[in-house]
C-alpha positions as CSV (number, residue, x, y, z in Angstrom):
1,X,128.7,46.8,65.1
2,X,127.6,48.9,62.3
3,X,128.9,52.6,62.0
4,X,125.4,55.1,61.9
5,X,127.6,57.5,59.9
6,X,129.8,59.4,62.5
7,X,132.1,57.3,63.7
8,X,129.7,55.9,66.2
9,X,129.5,52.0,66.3
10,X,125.7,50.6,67.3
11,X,126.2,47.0,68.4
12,X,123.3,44.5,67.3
13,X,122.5,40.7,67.3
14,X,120.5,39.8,64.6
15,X,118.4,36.4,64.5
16,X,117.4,34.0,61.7
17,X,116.3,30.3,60.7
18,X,117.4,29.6,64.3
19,X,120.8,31.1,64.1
20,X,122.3,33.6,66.0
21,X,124.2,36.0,63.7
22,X,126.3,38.8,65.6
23,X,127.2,41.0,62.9
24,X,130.5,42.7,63.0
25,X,132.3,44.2,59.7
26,X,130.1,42.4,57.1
27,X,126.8,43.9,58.0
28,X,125.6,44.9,54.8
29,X,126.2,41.5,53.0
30,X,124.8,39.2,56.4
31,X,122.4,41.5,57.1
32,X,120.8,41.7,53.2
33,X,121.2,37.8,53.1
34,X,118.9,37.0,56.1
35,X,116.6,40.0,56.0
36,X,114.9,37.9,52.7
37,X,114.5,35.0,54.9
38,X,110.9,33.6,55.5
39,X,110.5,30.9,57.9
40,X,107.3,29.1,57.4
41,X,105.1,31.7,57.3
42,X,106.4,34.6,59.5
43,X,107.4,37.5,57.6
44,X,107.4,40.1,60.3
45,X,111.2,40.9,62.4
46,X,110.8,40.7,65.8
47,X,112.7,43.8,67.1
48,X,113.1,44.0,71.1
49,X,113.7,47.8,72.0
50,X,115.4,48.1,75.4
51,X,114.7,50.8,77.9
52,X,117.1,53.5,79.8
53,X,120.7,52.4,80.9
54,X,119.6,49.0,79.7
55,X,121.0,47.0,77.0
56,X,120.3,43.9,74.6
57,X,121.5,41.8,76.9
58,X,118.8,42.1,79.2
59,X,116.3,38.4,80.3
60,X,113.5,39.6,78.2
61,X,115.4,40.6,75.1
62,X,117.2,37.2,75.4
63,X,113.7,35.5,75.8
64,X,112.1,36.9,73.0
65,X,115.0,36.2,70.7
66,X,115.2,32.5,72.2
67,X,111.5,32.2,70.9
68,X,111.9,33.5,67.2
69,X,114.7,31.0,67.1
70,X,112.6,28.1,68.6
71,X,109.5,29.2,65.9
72,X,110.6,31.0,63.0
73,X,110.3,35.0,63.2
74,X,113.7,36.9,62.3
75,X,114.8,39.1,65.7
76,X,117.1,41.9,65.9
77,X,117.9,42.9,69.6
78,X,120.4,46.0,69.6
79,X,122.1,48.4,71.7
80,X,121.3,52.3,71.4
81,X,124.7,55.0,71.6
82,X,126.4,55.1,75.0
83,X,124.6,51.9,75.9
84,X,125.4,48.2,76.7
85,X,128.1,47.2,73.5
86,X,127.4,50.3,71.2
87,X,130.0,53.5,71.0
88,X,129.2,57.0,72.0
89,X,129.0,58.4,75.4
90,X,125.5,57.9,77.6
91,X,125.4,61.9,78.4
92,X,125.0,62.5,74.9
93,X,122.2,61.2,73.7
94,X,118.4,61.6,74.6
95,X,114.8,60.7,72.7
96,X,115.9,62.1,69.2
97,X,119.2,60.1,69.3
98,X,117.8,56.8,70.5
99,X,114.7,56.5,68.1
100,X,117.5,57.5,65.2
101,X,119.9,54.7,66.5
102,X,117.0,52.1,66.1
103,X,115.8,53.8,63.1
104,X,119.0,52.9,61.0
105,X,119.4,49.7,63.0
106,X,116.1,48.3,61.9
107,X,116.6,49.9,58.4
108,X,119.9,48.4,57.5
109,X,118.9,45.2,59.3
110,X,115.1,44.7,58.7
111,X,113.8,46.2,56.3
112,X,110.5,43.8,55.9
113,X,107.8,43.9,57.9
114,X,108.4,44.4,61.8
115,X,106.5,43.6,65.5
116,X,108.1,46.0,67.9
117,X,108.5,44.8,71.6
118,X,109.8,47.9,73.8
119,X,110.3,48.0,77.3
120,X,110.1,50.6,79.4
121,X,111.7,53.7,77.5
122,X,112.5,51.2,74.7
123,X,107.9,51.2,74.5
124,X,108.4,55.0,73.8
125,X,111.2,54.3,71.0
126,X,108.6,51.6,69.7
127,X,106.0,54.0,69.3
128,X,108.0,56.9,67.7
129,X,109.4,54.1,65.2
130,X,106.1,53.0,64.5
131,X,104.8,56.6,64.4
132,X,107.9,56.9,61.6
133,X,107.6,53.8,59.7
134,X,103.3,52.9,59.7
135,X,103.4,50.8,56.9
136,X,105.8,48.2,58.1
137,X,105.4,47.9,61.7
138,X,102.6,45.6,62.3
139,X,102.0,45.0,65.8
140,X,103.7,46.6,68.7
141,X,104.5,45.1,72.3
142,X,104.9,47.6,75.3
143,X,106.6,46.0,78.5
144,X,105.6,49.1,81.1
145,X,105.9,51.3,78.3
146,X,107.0,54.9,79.5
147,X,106.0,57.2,77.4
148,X,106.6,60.7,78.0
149,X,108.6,59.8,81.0
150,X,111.1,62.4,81.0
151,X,108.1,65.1,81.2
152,X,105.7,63.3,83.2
153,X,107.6,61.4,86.0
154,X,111.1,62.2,85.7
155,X,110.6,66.5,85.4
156,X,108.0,66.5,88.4
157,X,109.7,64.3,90.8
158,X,113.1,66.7,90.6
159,X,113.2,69.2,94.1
160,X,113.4,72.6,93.0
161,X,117.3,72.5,93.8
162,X,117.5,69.9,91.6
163,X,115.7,71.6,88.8
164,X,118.0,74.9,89.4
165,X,121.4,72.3,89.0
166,X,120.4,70.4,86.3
167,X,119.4,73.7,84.0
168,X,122.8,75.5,85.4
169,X,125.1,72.4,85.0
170,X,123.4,70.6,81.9
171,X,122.9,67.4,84.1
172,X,121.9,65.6,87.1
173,X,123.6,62.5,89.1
174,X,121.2,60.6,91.0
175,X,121.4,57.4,92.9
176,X,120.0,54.4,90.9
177,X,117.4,51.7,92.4
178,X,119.1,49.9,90.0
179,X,122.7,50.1,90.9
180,X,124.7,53.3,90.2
181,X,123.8,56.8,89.3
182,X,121.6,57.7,86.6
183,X,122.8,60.7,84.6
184,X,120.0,63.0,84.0
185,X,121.0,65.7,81.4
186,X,119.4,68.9,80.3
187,X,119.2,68.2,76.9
188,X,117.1,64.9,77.8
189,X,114.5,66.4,79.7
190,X,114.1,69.5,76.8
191,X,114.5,66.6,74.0
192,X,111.8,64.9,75.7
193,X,109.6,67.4,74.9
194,X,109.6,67.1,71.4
195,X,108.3,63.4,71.3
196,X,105.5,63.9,73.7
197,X,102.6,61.4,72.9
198,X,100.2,60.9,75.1
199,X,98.8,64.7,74.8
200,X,97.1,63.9,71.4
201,X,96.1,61.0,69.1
202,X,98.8,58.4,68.4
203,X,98.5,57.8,64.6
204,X,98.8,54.0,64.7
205,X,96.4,51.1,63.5
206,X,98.2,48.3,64.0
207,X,97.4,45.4,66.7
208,X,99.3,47.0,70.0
209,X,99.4,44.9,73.3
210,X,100.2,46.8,76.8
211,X,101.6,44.6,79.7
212,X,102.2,46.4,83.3
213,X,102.7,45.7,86.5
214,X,100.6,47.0,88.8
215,X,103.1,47.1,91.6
216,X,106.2,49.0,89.4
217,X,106.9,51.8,90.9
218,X,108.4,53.7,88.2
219,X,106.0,53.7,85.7
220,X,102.4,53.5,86.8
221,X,100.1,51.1,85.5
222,X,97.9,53.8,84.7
223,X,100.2,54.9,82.0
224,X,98.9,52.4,79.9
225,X,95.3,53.4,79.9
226,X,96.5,56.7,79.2
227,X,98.2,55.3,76.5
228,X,95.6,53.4,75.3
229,X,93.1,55.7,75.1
230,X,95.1,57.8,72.8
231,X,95.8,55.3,70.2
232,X,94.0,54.9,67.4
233,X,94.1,51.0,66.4
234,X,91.0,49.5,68.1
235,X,92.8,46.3,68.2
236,X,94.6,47.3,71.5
237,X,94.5,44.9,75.0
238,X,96.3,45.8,77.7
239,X,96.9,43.0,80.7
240,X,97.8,44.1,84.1
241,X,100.3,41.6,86.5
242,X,98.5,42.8,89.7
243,X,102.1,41.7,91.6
244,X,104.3,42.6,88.9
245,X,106.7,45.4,88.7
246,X,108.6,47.8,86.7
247,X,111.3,44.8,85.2
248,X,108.6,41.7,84.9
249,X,111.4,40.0,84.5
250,X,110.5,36.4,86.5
251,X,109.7,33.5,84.7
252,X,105.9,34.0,84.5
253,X,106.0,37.6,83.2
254,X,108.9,35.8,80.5
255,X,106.2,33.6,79.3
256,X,103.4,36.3,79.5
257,X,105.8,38.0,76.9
258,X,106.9,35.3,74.8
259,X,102.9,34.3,74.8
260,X,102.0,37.5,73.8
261,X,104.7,37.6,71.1
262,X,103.4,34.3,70.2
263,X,100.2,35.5,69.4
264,X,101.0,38.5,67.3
265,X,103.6,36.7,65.2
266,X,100.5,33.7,64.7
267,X,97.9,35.9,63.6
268,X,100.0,38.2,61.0
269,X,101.4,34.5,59.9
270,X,97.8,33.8,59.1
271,X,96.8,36.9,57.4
272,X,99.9,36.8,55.2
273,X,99.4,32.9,54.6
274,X,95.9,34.4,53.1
C-alpha cells in the first residue's frame, strides 16, 4: 500500500526476476531496488490497468503477471481509490482520479520504460497515461478498451428520468450485469468529459494492439476502429474474437493476451538488445 499523499492508501503488486513482491510499508526502498532490474533483455514494466469496479485481482491481470514472471519483464498490477484493496470511497473518484492513482503508482514503482495492458476503462487510463508519459510508454495493449465510455455509452443509454436524478442527486444506482449496483455519479459523467479521445488525433507512436470481442455487449467492437483510426502510431493491429465478449476472460482469449504481450515485450527486447 503506498499513501498518494492524502491519506489514501493505493494497493499494488509489483513483479520481478520471477518474484512476487507485495509491497507494504517499505515501498520506496523495494520498489527503487527492483525497478533497476533487467532480466535478460526486457527493460520495459508490464503494467496491467484494470477496468470499472474491477480490481488487480482479476484472471487477466493474474495471467499477464504469471507470464512476466515465467519470461522476464517487471509487472506492476494495482488497484485504483475505492477499488479492490486500495483506500478511498468508489463514489469519489472518476477519470481524473483514476489516471492520477496509476500515474503515481507507475511513477513511484516503474519508472523505466513501460507496455501498458488496459482493459476495458483500465484501455482509457492506458491511453491518458501514455498521452502523459510518451517517452516511456512503449507499446500499449487494449482489452475492449472503452474509451470515452462515460460520454458515448454510459450518457446515452440513461432514460431521461434517469438523467434528471443523477444531475439532482449527484449519482445513479443501477443494477449490475456483473453482480451488484453500479454507482453512477455526476461528477463521473462531467469528468468524463475532459478526457474525451476519440474526437481528435491521439498523440501516440508507439506499437498499440486492440483485442475485442465481437459479441461484448458493453463496449462495441467498433470502438476499436474508432479508436484506431484516431491514433497516430501506424504500427497499430487490432484482432477481433468473433465469439468473444466484453471480459475475454476464457482460456483462449488468456493466451491471445499473454501472446500478444509476448510479442511486444520480444520485439522492444530486440530493439534495445541493438
Amino acid at each position: 500500500m503506498l499513501d498518494r499523499g492524502d491519506g489514501v492508501g493505493l494497493a499494488y503488486v509489483h513483479t520481478a526476476q520471477g518474484a512476487v513482491t507485495v509491497v507494504g510499508n517499505h515501498a520506496a526502498t523495494v520498489v527503487g531496488n527492483h525497478a533497476a532490474t533487467v532480466v535478460g533483455n526486457h527493460t520495459a514494466t508490464v503494467v496491467f490497468l484494470p477496468g470499472f469496479m474491477s480490481d488487480m485481482t482479476g484472471d487477466k491481470a493474474l495471467a499477464v503477471e504469471a507470464w512476466c514472471e515465467a519470461h522476464g519483464p517487471a509487472c506492476l498490477r494495482l488497484d485504483y481509490s475505492g477499488h479492490g484493496a486500495s483506500g478511498g470511497r468508489f463514489e469519489d473518484g472518476n477519470i481524473s482520479r483514476w489516471t492520477e492513482d496509476a500515474l503515481f503508482l507507475i511513477d513511484h514503482c516503474a519508472p523505466g520504460p513501460l507496455i501498458l495492458v488496459g482493459s476495458s476503462m483500465g484501455g482509457w487510463i492506458a491511453l491518458n497515461v501514455a498521452v502523459r508519459r510518451p517517452e516511456r510508454v512503449r507499446a500499449l495493449v487494449g482489452i475492449a478498451a472503452a474509451p470515452d465510455f462515460t460520454e458515448t455509452l454510459m450518457w446515452p443509454a440513461f432514460t431521461a428520468q434517469q438523467r434528471a436524478a443523477l444531475l439532482r442527486d449527484g449519482e445513479l444506482r443501477i443494477p449490475s450485469e456483473y453482480g451488484g449496483e453500479q454507482i453512477i455519479t455526476r461528477t463521473l459523467i462531467e469528468d468524463g468529459r475532459n478526457h474525451l479521445l476519440l474526437g481528435g488525433p491521439i498523440r501516440l507512436t508507439c506499437p498499440v494492439r486492440l483485442l475485442h470481442g465481437q459479441q461484448d455487449p458493453d463496449v462495441p467492437w467498433q470502438t476499436a476502429l474508432r479508436l484506431a483510426e484516431r491514433l497516430q502510431s501506424d504500427d497499430v493491429r487490432i484482432t477481433l474474437i468473433k465469439d468473444g465478449t466484453h471480459r475475454l476472460s476464457r482460456p483462449q482469449d488468456i493466451a491471445l493476451l499473454c501472446d500478444t504481450v509476448a510479442e511486444l515485450s520480444g520485439t522492444l527486447a530486440g530493439q534495445d538488445g541493438g
